[in-house]
N, CA and C atoms as a LAMMPS dump frame, in Angstrom:
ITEM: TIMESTEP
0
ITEM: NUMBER OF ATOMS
243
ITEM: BOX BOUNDS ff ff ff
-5.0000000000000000e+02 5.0000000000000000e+02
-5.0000000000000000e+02 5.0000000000000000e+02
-5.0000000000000000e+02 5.0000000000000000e+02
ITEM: ATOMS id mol type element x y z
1 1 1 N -131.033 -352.502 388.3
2 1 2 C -129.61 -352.701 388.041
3 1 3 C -128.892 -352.954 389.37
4 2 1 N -128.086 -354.098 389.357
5 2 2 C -126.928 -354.689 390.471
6 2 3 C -125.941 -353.593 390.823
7 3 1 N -125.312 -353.568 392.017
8 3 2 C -123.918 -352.893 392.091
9 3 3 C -123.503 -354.209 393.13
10 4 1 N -121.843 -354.012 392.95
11 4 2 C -121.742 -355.425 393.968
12 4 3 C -119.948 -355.124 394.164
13 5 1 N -120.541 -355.595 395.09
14 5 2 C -118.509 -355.629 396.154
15 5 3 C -118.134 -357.041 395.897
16 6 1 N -116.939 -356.811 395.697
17 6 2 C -116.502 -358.016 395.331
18 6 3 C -114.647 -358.465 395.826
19 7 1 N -114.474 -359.616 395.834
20 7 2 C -112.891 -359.752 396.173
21 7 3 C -112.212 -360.389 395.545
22 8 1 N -110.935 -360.148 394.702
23 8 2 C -110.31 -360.371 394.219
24 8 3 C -108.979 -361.041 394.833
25 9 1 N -108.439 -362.27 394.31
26 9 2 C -106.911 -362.976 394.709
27 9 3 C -106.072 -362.712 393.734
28 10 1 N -105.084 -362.609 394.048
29 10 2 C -103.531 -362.803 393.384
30 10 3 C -102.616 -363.648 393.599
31 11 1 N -102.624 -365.048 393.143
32 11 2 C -101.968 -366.047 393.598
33 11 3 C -100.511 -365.372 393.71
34 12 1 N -99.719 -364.753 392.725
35 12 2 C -98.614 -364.41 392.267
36 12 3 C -97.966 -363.277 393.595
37 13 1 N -99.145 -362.317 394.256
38 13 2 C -98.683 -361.235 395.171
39 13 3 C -99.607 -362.447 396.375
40 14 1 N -100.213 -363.192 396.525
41 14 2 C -100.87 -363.961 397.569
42 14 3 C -101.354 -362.522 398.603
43 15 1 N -101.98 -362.257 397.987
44 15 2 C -102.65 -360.913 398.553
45 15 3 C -104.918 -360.832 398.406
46 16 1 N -105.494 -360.54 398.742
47 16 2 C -106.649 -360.203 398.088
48 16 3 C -106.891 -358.623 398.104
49 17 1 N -107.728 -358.316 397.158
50 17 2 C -108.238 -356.819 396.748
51 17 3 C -109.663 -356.654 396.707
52 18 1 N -110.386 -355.772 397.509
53 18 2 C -111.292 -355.575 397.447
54 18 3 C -112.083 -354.446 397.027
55 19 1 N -113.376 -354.592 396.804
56 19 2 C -113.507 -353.198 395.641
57 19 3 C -115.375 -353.529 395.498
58 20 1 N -115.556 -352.259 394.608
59 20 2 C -117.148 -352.164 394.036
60 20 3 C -117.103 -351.792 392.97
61 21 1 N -118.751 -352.339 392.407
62 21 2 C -118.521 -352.001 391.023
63 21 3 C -120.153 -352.428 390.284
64 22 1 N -120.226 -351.783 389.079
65 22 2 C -121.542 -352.139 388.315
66 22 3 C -121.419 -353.488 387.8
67 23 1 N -120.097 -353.546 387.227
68 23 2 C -120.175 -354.66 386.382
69 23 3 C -118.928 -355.229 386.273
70 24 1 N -119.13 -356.583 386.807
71 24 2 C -117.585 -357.264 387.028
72 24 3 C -116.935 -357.608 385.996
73 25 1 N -117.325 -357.637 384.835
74 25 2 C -116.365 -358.436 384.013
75 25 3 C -115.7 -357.483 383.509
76 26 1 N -116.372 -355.758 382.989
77 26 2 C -115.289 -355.134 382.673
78 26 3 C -114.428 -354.399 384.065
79 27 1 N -115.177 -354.284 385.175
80 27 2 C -113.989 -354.339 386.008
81 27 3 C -112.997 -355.098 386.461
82 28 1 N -113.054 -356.054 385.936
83 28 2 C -111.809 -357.417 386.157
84 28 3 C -111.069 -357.117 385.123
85 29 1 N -111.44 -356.581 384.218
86 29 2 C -110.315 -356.051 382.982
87 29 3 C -110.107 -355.063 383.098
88 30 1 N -110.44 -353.961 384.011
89 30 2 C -109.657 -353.165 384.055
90 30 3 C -108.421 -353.789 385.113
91 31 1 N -108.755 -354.103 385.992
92 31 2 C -107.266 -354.764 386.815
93 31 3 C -106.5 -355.311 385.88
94 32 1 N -106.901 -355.994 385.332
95 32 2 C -106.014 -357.357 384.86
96 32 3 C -105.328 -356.285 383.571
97 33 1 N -105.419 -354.871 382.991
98 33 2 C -104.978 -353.994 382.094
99 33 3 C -103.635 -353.605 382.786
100 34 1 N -102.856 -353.191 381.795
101 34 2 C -101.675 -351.913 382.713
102 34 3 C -102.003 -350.71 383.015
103 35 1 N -101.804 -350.429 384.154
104 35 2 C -102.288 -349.51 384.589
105 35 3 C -101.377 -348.904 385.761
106 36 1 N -101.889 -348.038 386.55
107 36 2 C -101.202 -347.579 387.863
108 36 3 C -102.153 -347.798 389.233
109 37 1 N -101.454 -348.187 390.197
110 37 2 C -102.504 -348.766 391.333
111 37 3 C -102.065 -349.829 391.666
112 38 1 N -102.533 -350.472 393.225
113 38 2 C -102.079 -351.986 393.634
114 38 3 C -102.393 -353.079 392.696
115 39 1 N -103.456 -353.22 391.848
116 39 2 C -103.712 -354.32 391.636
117 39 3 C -103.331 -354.436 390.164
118 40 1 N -102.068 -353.488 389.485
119 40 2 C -100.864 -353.637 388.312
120 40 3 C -100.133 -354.195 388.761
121 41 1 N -99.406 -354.955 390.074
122 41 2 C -98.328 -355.458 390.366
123 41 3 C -98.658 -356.576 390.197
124 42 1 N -99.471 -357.127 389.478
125 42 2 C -99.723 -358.608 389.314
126 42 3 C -100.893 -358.716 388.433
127 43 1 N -100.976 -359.699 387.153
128 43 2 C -101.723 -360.059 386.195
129 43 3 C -102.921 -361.398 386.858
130 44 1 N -102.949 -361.638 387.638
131 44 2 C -103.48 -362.988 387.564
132 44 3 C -104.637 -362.972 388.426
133 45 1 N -105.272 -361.996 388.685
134 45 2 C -106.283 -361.318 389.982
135 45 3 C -107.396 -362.374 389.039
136 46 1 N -107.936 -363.218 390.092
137 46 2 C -109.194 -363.625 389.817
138 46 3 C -110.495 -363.415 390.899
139 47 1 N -111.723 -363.533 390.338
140 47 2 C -112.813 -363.095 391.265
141 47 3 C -112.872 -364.408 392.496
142 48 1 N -112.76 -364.01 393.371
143 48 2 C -113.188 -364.875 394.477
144 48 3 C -114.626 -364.571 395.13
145 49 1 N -114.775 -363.845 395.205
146 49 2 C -116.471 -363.588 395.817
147 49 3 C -116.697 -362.603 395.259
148 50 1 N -118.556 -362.162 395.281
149 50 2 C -119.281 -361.256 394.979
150 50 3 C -120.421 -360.917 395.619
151 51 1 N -121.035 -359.892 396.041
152 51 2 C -122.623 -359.426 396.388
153 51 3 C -123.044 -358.673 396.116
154 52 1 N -124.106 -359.206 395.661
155 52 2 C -125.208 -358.204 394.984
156 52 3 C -125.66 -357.159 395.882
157 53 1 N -125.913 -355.83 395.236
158 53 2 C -126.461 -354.894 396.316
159 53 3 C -127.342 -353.749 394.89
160 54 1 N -128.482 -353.513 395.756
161 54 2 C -129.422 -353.198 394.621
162 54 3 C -128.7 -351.545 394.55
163 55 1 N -128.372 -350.759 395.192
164 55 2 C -127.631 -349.629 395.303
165 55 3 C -126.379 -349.697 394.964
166 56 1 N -125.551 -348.481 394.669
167 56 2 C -124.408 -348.375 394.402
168 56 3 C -123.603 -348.017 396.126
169 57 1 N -124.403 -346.863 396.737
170 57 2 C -124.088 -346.621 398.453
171 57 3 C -124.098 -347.875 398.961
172 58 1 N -124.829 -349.125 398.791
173 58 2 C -124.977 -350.439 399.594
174 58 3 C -123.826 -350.962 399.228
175 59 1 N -123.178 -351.048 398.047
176 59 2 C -122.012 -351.936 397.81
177 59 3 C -120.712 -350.967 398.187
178 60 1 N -121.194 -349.87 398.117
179 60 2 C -119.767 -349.276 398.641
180 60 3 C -119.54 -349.56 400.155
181 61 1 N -120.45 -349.503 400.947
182 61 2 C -120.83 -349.57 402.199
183 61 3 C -119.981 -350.642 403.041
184 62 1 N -120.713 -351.74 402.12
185 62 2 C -119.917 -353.499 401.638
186 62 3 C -118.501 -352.982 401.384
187 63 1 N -117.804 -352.961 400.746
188 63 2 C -116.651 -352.627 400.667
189 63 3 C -115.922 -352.024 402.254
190 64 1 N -116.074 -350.776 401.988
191 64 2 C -115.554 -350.244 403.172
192 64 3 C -116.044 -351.115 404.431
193 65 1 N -116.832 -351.668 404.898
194 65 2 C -116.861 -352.96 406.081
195 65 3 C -115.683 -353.896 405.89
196 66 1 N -115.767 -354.377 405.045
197 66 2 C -114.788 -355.393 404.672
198 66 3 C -113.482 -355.04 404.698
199 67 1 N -112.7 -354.118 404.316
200 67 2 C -111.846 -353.418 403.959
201 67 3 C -111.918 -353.102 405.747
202 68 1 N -112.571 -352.716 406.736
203 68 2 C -112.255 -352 407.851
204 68 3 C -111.517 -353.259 408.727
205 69 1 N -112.074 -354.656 408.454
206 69 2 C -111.868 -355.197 409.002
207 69 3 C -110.113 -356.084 409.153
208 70 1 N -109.497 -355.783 408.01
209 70 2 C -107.89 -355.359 407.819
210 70 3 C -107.599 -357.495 408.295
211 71 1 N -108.31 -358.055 408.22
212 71 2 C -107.951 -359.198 408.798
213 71 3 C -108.357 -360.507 407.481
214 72 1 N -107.038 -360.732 406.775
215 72 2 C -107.119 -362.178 405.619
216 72 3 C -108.023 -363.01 406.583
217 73 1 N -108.006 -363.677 407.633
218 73 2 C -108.571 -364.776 408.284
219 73 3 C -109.848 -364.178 407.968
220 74 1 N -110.376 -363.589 408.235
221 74 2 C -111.581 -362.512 407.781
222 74 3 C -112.503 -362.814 406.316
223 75 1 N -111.883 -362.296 405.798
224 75 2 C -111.939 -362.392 404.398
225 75 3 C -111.937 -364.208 403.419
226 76 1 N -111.508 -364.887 403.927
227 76 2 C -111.167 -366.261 403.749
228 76 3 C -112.291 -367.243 404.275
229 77 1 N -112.917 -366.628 405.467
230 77 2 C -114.099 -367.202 405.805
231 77 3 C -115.511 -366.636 405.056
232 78 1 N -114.984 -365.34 405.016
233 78 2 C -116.361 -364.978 404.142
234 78 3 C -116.375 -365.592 402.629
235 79 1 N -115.165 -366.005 402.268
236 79 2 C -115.083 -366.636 400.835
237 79 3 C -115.319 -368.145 400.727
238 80 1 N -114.772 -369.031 402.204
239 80 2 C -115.223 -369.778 402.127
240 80 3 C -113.723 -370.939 401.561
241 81 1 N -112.662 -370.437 401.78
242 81 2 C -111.03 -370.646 401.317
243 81 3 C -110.728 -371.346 402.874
């Protein structure tokens, strides 16, 4: 079984969100739900990237790297935007 970090856009907040998870499609619905948290201030979050990581610690790992690095220019190259 996959675990995988992944990044999310918000054309509407022009922001990205990054995160981990087993399984993207119901975690894209949970964002895209009402809820409480950054990524309720906007409906339109789509997946921009993903990686596979055979661990759940490996994709969190992934995350928090990404996330340390606090820099869109960053993030935009790893997506490829």
């Amino acid at each position: 079984m996959a675990f995988f970090a992944y990044i999310l856009y918000s054309a509407t907040l022009d922001r990205y969100y990054v995160g981990s998870t087993q399984d993207m499609s119901v975690r894209l619905e949970e964002h895209l739900k009402n809820h409480r948290g950054f990524t309720s201030k906007a409906k339109d979050w789509e997946v921009k990237y993903t990686e596979s990581h055979p661990t759940r610690s490996e994709a969190l790992r992934r995350e928090g790297q990404i996330k340390k690095w606090k820099s869109r220019k960053m993030i935009e190259r790893l997506i490829g935007d």
